[in-house]
N, C-alpha and C positions, 0 to 999 in steps of 0.2 A: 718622615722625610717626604717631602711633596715635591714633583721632579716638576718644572715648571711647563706652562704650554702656551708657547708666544704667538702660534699659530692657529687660525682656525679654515678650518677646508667645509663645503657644503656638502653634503649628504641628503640625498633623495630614499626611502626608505621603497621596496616594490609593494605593491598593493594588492594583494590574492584574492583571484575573482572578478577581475576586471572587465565589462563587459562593453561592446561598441552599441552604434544605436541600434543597431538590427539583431542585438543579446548573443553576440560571437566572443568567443574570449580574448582577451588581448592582453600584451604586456603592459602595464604603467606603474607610474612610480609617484607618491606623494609629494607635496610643496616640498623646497630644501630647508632642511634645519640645517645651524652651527655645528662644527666639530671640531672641539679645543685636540690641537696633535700637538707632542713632542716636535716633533719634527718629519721630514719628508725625504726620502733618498729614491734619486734612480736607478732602475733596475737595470736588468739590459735589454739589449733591440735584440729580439733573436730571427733572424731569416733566413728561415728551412727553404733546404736545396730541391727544390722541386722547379721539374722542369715546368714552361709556360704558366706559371704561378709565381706575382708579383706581392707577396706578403710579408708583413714584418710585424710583430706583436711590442708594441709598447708596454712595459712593465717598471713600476714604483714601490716602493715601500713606503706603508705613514706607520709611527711610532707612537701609542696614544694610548693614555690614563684605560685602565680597563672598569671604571666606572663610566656611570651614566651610559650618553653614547656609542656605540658598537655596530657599526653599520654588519648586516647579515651576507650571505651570499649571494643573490642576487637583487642586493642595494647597487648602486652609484654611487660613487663619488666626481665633484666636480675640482680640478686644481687651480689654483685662481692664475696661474701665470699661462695656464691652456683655457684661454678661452671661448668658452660654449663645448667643450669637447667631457663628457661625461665616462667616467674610467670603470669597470664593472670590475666587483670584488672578485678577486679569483682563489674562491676557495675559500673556507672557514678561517676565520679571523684564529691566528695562533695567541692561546689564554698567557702570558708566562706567570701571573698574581696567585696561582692555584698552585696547589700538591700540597705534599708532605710538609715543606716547612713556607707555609705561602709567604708571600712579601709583595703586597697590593701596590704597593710603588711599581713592578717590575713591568706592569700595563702591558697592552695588545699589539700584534704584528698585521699590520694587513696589507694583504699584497692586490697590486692592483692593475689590471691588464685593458688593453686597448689594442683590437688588431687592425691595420691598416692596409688596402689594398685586396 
């Protein structure tokens, strides 16, 4: 059974060992590839009660084949209705295709975070 994926979102992969011109280390992230998802849900706005601290963490779910593609922890993703706004995997992609009685249909959770402010 092939659950279909009508969706595709961009995925930036990070690049370990990144060095600037003066060979200082730096974050970056490869060209975007494709990423066929299930589908895409939002998470919630969460904003912690701290006094003179104006922050809210944007949070997503994608629902997606756990072949092929499988963005890591600190991949990017980009959502095509946000954009130029790139959303940082938060935490290891949940497997559900594995265990005891696997069922590779059952594909990947990944959550995905953006803080604001």
């Amino acid at each position: 059974m092939a659950i279909p994926t009508p969706h595709a979102l961009q995925v930036r992969q990070y690049v370990e060992g990144a060095t600037d011109a003066h060979g200082n280390p730096v974050d970056d992230w490869a060209d975007p590839v494709a990423w066929p998802v299930h589908g895409v849900a939002p998470g919630a706005s969460e904003e912690p009660r701290k006094p003179n601290r104006d922050l809210s963490e944007v949070l997503w779910t994608v629902y997606a084949p756990a072949t092929g593609l499988v963005p890591g922890v600190r991949d990017q993703v980009l959502l095509p209705w946000v954009e130029g706004v790139w959303f940082d995997v938060n935490g290891a992609p949940d497997d559900w295709s594995k265990g005891p009685w696997q069922f590779p249909a059952a594909g990947v959770v990944v959550e995905l975070r953006r803080a604001e402010g």
